[in-house]
C-alpha positions as CSV (number, residue, x, y, z in Angstrom):
1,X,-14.2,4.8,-8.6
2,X,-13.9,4.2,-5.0
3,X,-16.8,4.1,-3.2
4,X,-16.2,7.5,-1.0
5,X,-16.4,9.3,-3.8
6,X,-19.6,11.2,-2.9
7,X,-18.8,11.4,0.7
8,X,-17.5,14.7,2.3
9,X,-18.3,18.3,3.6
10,X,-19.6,19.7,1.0
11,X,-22.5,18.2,0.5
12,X,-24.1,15.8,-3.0
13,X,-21.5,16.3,-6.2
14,X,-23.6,18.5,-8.3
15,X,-25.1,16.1,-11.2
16,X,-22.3,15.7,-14.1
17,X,-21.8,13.1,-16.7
18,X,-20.3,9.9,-15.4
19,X,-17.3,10.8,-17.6
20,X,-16.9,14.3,-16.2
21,X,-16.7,13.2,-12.8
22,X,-14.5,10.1,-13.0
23,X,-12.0,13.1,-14.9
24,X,-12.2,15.2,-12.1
25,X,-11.8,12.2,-9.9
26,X,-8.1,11.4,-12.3
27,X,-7.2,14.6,-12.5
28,X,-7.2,15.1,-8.2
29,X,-5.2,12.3,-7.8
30,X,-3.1,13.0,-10.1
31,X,-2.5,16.2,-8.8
32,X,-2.3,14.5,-5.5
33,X,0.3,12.4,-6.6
34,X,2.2,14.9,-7.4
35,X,2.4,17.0,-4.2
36,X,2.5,13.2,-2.4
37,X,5.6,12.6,-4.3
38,X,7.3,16.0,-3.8
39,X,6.9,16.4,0.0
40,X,5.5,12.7,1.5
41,X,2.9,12.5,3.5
42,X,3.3,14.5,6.1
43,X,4.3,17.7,4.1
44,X,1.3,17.7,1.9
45,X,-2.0,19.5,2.2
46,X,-5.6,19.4,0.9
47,X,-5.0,22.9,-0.5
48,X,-1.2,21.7,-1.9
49,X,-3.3,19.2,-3.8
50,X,-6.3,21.8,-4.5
51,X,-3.6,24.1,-6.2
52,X,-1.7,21.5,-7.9
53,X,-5.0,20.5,-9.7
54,X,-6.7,23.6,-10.3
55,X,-9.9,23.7,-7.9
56,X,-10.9,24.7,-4.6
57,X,-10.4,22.6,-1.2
58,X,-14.1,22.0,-1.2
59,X,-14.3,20.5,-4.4
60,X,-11.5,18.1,-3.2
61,X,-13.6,17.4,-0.2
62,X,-16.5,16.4,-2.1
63,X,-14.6,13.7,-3.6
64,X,-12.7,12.2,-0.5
65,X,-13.5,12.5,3.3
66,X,-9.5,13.3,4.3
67,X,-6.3,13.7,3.3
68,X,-5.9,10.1,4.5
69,X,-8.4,8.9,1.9
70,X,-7.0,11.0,-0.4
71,X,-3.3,9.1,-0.3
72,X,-5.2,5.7,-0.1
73,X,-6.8,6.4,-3.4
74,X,-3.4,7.6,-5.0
75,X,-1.6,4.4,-3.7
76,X,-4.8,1.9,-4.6
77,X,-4.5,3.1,-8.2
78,X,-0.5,2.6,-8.1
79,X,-1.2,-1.0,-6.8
80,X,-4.0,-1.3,-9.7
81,X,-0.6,-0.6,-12.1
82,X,1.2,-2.9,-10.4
83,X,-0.8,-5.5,-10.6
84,X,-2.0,-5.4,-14.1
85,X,1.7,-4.9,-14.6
86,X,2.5,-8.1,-12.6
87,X,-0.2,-10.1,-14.6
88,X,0.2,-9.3,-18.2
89,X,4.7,-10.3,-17.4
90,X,3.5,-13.4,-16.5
91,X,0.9,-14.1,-19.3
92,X,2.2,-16.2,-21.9
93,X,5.4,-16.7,-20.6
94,X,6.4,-20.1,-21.9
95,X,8.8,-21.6,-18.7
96,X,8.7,-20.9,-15.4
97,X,12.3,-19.3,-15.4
98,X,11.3,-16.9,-18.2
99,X,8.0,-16.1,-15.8
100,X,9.9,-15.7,-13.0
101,X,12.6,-13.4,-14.4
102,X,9.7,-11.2,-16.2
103,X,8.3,-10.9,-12.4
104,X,11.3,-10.0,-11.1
105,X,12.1,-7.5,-14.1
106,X,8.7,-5.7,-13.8
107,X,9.4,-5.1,-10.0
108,X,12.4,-3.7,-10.2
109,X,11.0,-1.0,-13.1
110,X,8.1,0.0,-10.8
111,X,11.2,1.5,-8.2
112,X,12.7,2.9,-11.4
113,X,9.8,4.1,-12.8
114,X,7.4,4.6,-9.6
115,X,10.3,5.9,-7.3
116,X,8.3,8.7,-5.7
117,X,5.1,6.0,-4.9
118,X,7.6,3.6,-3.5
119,X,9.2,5.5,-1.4
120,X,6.0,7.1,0.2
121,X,4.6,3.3,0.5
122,X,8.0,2.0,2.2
123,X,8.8,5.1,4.2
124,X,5.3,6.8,5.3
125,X,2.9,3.9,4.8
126,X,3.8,0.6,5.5
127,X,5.5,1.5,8.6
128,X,2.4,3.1,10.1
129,X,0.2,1.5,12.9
130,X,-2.9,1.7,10.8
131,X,-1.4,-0.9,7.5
132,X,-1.8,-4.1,9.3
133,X,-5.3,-5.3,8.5
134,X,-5.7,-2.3,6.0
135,X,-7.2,-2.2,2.4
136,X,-4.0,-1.6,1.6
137,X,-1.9,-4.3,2.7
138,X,-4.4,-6.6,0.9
139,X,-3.7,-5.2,-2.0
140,X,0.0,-5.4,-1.5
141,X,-1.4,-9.3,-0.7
142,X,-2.7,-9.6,-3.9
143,X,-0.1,-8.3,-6.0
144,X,3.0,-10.9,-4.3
145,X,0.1,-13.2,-4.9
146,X,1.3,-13.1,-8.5
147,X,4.6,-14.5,-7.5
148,X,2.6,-17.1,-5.3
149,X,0.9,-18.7,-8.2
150,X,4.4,-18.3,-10.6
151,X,5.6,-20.6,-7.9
152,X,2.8,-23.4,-7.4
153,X,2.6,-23.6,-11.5
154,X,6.4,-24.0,-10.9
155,X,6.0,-27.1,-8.5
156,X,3.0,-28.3,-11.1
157,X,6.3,-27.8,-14.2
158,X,8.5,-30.2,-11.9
159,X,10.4,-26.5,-12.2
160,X,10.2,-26.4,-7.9
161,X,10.6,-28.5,-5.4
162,X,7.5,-29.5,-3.8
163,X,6.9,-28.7,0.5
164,X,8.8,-25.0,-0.2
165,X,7.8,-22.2,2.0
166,X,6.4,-19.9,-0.1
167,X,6.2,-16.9,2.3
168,X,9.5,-16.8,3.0
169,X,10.5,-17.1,-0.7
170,X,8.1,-14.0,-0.8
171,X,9.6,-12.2,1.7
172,X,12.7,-13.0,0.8
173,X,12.8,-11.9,-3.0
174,X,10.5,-8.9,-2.5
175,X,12.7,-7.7,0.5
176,X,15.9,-8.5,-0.9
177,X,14.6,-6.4,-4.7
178,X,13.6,-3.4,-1.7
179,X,17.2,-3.3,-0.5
180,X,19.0,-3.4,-4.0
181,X,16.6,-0.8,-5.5
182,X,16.4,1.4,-2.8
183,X,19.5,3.7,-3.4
184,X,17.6,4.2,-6.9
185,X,14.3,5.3,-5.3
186,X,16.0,7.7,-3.3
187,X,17.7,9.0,-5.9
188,X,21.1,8.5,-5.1
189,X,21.7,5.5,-8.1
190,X,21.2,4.5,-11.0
191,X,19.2,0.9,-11.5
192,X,20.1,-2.0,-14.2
193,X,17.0,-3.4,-14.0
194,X,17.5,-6.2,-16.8
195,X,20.9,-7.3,-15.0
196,X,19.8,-6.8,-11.5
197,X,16.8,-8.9,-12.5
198,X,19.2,-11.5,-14.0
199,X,21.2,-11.7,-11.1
200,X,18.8,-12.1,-8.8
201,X,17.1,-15.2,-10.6
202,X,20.6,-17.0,-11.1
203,X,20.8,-16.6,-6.9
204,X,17.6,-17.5,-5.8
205,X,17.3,-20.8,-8.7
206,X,21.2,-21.4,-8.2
207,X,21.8,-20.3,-4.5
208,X,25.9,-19.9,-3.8
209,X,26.9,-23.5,-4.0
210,X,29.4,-24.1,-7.1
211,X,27.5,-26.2,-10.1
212,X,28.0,-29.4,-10.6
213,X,30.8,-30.9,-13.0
């Protein structure tokens, strides 16, 4: 539970069970999530959020200090998917190709699956002056960190080339997915993920030059 929890204008949380208050704390930010995803940012409210789960403004208050805080929370528990997401594709994968396509694959499902959390992180979030430096572009650190370590494994497999740059491989893969998927998080496509994700591995590992006889 983050920290805040206990921080806000009404005063001490009243004393509950551990388990009754980490439900509460679920059940606002999945309310919060909700009204996040219908409207962005922007559009939602304290008392949008309030209605959506059933309790008063000042209950929601008790639990986090702003509406601000409130979004943080919603979008450090998506990453916490993400990443444990991320992480179990990965685990046991045999070769680095099959590790790398299950990376790939589990992106691309979080815009299928995640569209309305995506598109507030793209559109509203990322973009504003206070992610750089931010808890939350960390965690966005630590989840293409996954693909960092696929990588160096790779080079350790004799699967990749040794001296690559692996930023720009980042940037590169995780922008390029952004810009495929994004018709589908705005609703406006459908996405293949399994042939999308296929796709995009036989580019990246084969780039555009014919293969060799």
């Amino acid at each position: 539970m983050p920290s805040g929890i206990f921080r806000g204008r009404g005063g001490a949380v009243p004393r509950l069970s551990a388990a009754r208050l980490q439900d509460r704390y679920e059940a606002i930010l999945d309310a919060a999530e909700e009204v996040l995803g219908r409207g962005g940012y922007a559009e939602a409210s304290v008392g949008d959020v309030a209605r959506q789960a059933g309790v008063s403004d000042g209950l929601i208050y008790r639990y986090f200090d702003s509406k601000q805080a409130l979004r943080d929370a919603v979008l450090a528990r998506f990453y916490a998917r993400l990443l444990a997401g991320a992480q179990q594709a990965v685990a046991g994968r045999g070769a680095f190709r099959d590790r790398l396509l299950a990376l790939i694959e589990t992106h691309l499902r979080s815009f299928r699956d995640e569209r309305a959390l995506c598109r507030l992180f793209i559109s509203e979030v990322r973009v504003s002056a206070d992610y750089p430096g931010s808890p939350l572009q960390d965690l966005n650190r630590r989840y293409t960190g996954v693909l960092e370590r696929v990588l160096r494994q790779g080079v350790l497999e004799g699967a990749v080339a040794p001296g690559f740059d692996s930023r720009l491989v980042r940037d590169m893969l995780y922008g390029g997915m952004e810009h495929v998927a994004w018709r589908s998080v705005n609703g406006r496509a459908s996405l293949d993920v399994t042939g999308t994700a296929r796709k995009i591995l036989t580019l990246l590992l084969g780039g555009l030059a014919p293969a060799q006889a």
